[in-house]
C-alpha positions in Angstrom: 134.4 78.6 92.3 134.0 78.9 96.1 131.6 76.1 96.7 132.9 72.9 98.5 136.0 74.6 99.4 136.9 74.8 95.7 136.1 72.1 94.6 132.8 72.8 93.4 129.9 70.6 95.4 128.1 71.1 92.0 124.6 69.2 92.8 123.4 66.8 95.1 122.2 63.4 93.5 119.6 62.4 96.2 115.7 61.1 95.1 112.9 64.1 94.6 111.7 63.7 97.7 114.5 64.1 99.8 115.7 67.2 97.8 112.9 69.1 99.0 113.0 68.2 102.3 116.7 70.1 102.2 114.6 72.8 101.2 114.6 75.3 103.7 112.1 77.9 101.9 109.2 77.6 99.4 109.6 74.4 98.6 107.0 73.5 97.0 107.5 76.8 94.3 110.6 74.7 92.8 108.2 71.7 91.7 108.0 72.5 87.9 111.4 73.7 88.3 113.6 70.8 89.4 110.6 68.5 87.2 112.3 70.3 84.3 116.0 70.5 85.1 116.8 68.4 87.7 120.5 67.1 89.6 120.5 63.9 86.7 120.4 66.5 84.5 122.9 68.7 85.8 125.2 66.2 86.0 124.0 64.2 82.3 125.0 68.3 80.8 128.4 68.3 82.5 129.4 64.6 81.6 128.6 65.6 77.7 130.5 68.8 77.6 133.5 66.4 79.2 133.3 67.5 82.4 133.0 64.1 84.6 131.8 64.5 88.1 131.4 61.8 91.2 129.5 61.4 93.6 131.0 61.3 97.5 129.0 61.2 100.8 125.5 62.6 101.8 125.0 61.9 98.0 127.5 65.4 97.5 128.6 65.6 93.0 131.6 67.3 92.6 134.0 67.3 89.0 136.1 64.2 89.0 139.1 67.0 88.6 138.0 68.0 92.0 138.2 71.8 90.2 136.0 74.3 90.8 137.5 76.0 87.7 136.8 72.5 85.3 132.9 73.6 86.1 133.1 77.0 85.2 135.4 76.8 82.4 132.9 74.0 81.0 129.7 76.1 81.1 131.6 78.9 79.4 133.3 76.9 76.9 129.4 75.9 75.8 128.0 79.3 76.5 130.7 80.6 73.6 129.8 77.7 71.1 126.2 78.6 71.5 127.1 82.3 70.2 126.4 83.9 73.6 127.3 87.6 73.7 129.2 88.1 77.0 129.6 91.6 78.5 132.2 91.9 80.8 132.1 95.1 83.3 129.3 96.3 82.0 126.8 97.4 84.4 123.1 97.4 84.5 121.6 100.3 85.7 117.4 99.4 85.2 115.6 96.8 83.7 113.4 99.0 81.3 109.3 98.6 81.7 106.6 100.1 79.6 102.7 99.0 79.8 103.7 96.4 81.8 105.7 94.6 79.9 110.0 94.8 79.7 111.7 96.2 76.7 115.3 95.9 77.5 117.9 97.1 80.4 119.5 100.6 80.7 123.5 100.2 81.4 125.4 102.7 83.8 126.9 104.7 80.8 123.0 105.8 79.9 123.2 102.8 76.6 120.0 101.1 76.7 119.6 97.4 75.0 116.2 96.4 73.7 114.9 92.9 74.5 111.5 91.7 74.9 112.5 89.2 77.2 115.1 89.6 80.4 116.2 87.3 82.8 117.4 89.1 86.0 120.0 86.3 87.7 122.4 88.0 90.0 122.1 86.5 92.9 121.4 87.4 97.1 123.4 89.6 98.8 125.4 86.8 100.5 129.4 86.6 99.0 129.3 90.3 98.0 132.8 89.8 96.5 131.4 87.7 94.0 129.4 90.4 92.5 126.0 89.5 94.6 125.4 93.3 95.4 121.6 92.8 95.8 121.2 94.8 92.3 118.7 92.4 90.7 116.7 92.5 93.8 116.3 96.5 93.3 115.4 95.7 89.9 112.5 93.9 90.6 111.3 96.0 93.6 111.4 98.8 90.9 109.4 96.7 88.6 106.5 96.6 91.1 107.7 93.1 93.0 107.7 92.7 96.9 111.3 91.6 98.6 110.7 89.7 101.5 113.3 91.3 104.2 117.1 89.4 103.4 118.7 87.8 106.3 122.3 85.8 106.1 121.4 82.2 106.2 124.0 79.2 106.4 126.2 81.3 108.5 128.2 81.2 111.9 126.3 82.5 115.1 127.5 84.7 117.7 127.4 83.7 121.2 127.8 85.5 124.6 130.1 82.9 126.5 133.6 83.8 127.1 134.7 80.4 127.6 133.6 79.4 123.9 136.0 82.0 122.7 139.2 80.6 124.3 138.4 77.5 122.5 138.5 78.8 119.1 139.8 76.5 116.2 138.4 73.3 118.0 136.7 71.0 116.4 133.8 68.4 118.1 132.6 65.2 116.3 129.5 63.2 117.1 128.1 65.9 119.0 124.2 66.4 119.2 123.4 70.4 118.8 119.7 71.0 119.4 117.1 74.7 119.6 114.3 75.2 121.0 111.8 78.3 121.0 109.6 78.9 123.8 110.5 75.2 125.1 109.2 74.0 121.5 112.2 71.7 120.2 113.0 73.6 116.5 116.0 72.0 115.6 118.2 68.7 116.8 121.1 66.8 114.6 124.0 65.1 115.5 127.2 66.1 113.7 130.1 68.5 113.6 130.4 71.8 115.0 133.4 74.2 115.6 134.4 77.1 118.1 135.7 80.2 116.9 136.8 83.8 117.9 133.2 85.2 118.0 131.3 81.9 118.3 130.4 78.4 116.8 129.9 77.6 113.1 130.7 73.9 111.2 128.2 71.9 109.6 125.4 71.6 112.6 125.5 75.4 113.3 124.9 76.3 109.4 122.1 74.1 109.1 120.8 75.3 112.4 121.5 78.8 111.3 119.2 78.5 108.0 116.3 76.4 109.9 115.9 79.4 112.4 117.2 82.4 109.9 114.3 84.3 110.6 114.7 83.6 114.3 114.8 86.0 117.4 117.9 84.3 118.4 117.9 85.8 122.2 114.8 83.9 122.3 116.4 80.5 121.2 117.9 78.1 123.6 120.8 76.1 122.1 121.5 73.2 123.9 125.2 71.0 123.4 124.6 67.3 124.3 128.8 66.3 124.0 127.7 62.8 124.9 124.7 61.8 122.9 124.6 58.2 122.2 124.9 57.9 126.1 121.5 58.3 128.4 122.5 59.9 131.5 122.4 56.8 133.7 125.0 55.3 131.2 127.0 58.5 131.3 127.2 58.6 135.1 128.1 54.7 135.2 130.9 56.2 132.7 131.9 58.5 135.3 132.1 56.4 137.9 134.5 54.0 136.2 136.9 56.8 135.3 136.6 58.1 139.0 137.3 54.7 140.1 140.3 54.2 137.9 142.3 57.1 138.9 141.1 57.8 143.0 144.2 60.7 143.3 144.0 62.1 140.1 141.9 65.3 140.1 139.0 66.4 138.1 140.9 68.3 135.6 143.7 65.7 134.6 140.2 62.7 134.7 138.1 64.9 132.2 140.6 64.0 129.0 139.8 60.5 129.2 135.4 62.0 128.1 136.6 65.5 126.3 139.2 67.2 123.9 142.0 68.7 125.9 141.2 72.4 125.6 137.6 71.7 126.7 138.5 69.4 129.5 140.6 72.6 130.7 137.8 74.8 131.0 135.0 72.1 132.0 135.1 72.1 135.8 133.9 75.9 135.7 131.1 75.3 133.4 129.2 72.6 135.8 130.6 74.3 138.6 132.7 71.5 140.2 136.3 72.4 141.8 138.7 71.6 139.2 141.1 70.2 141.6 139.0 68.1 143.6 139.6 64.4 143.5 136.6 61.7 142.7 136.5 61.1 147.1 135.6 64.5 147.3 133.2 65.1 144.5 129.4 64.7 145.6 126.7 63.3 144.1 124.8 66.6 143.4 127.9 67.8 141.7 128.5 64.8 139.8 124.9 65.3 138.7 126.1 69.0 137.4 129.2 67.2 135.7 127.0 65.5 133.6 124.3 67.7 132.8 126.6 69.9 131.2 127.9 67.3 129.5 124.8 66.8 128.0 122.9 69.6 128.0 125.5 72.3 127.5 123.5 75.6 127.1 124.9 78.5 124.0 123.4 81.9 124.9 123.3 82.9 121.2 123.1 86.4 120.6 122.9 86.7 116.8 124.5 86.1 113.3 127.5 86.9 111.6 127.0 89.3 108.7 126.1 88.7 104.9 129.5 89.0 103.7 130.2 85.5 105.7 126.6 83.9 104.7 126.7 81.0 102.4 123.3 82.3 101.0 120.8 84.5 101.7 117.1 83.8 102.9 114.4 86.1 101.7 114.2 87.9 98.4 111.6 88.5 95.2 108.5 86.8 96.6 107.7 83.5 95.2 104.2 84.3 94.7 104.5 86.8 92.7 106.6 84.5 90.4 104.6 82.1 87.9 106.5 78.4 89.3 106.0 76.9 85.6 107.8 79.5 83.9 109.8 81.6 86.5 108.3 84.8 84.9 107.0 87.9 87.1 103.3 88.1 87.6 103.4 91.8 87.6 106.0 92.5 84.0 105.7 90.0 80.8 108.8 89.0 79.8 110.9 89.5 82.6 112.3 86.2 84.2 113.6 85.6 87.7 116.5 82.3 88.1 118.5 81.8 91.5 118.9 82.8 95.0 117.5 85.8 94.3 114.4 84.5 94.7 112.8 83.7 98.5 114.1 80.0 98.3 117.3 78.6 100.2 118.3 74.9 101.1 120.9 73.6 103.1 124.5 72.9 102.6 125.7 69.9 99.6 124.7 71.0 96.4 120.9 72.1 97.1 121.7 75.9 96.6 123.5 75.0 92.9 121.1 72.8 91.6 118.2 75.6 92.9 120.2 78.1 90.5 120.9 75.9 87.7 117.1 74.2 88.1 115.6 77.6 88.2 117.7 79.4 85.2 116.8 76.6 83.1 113.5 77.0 83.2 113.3 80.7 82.9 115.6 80.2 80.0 113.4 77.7 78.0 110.4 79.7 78.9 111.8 82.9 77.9 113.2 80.8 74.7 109.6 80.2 73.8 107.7 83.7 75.3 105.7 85.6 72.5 104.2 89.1 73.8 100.8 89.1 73.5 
């Protein structure tokens, strides 16, 4: 209900290929999976239980409604003609194990349930409101499984720069945001980013924020190129003209005509150039500063926000301890693992969904068909 600002960004309708390159982690573990149950046939199972979706940029499916609630309402509507038992507030305590194999789940109030199959789907730790607790996770560490450490991926960073802060609810488009570790580039997209109280998050920092989530971010040099489709010879030509045009204006009223308002405002002090000096007076080294920072803009990021404000969360139940063709645990027959649970995360636009509905699939049909030995 909270994806796509709710709207729902249900799937993400782009070829094979170029899903798993959104892939951040384990890719190649969600072969079998999205081969079974893929974005088509998300989208073919929500067009015949009249739900109609459509799809927008960056090949993004959403319902036609444009409700979040249209989805949800839908999968439930088929999950009670199927018969499906559905327990509200009703808390598992243990998934139940004997001689390797699961025998049902133990609830909170002591009641234990008897199944010879179990699918454990409840999620990361990210959007704990929703319910995502990280309970499942304990479920399978208790079942013998190794949880690779969880870290808040997709999420807004935290920088050390005052001046970012005073900018908070600005917006930059066509910007180029780039990271590099050790002097190895790691990361560089154009796009949208956006200053907040604490930082920077939009589109370009989430990404960036998942590609590095395992990152020692002190160690990570963030660079802001605010001019990227210029070279720097083109950008000082720029310069030059808008010197040229206005000879009496100062520095701070000629730096609107390159940058947003609120940024021109606090420009001057970042390259280090008087803010009231006029074009005559400006030199060449400190034209040189002026645009350097335009294009090369450093971040000191010093970390992450928390979980509770990550879209999803990197890390989880190891993947190799997961069989990929069936989504069952190596280590307990007949328990299943679907979701983000799992140490696999994509980007932003439908990836993480269609991960969770790809993956739950399969465990279902191969829990559907499971016969203890």
């Amino acid at each position: 209900n909270i994806t796509g600002k709710g709207r729902c960004n249900v799937t993400n309708a782009c070829e094979p290929a170029a899903f798993m390159n959104k892939v951040v982690k384990n890719p190649r573990f969600l072969f079998s999976a999205l081969n079974a149950f893929g974005p088509e046939d998300m989208m073919a199972l929500l067009e015949r239980l009249g739900c109609p979706v459509k799809v927008e940029r960056g090949d993004r499916v959403f319902p036609v409604s444009e409700k979040a609630s249209d989805v949800t309402r839908t999968l439930e509507k088929e999950l009670r003609r199927l018969g499906v038992s559905i327990r509200l507030n009703t808390k598992v305590s243990h998934i139940l194990v004997e001689n390797t194999a699961v025998c049902g789940v133990e609830l909170e109030d002591g009641t234990r349930l008897e199944a010879d199959r179990v699918v454990v789907a409840t999620g990361g730790q990210s959007y704990p409101s929703t319910g995502s607790t990280g309970d499942g996770l304990r479920f399978a560490q208790e079942a013998g499984h190794t949880i690779v450490p969880l870290r808040p991926s997709l999420v807004p960073l935290e920088v050390k720069e005052p001046w970012v802060k005073q900018l908070q609810g600005l917006s930059l488009k066509n910007i180029c945001l780039s990271a590099a570790v050790h002097g190895k580039i790691k990361y560089c997209e154009m796009g949208e980013m956006l200053f907040t109280h604490f930082g920077v998050s939009g589109p370009l920092v989430l990404t960036l924020s998942s590609m590095l989530a395992t990152a020692d971010w002190p160690q990570v040099q963030v660079t802001l190129n605010l001019k990227p489709a210029l070279t720097p010879e083109q950008l000082d030509a720029r310069l030059l003209r808008e010197f040229a045009a206005a000879p009496r204006k100062q520095l701070q009223n000629i730096l609107p005509a390159l940058l947003p308002a609120r940024l021109a405002e606090v420009f001057p002090a970042l390259c280090g150039v008087s803010a009231i000096k006029q074009p005559a007076q400006i030199t060449a080294a400190e034209r040189a500063r002026i645009v350097s920072a335009l294009q090369s803009l450093p971040l000191t990021v010093t970390g992450t926000r928390g979980m509770d404000e990550a879209i999803v969360t990197c890390g989880g139940i190891s993947v190799r301890e997961i069989v990929p063709a069936t989504m069952m645990s190596k280590k307990v027959n007949g328990l299943f693992f679907a979701g983000e649970m799992m140490d696999v995360d994509a980007f932003t636009g439908g990836f993480n969904l269609q991960i969770a509905f790809s993956t739950g699939a399969l465990a279902g049909h191969s829990a559907a068909v499971y016969e203890r030995e």
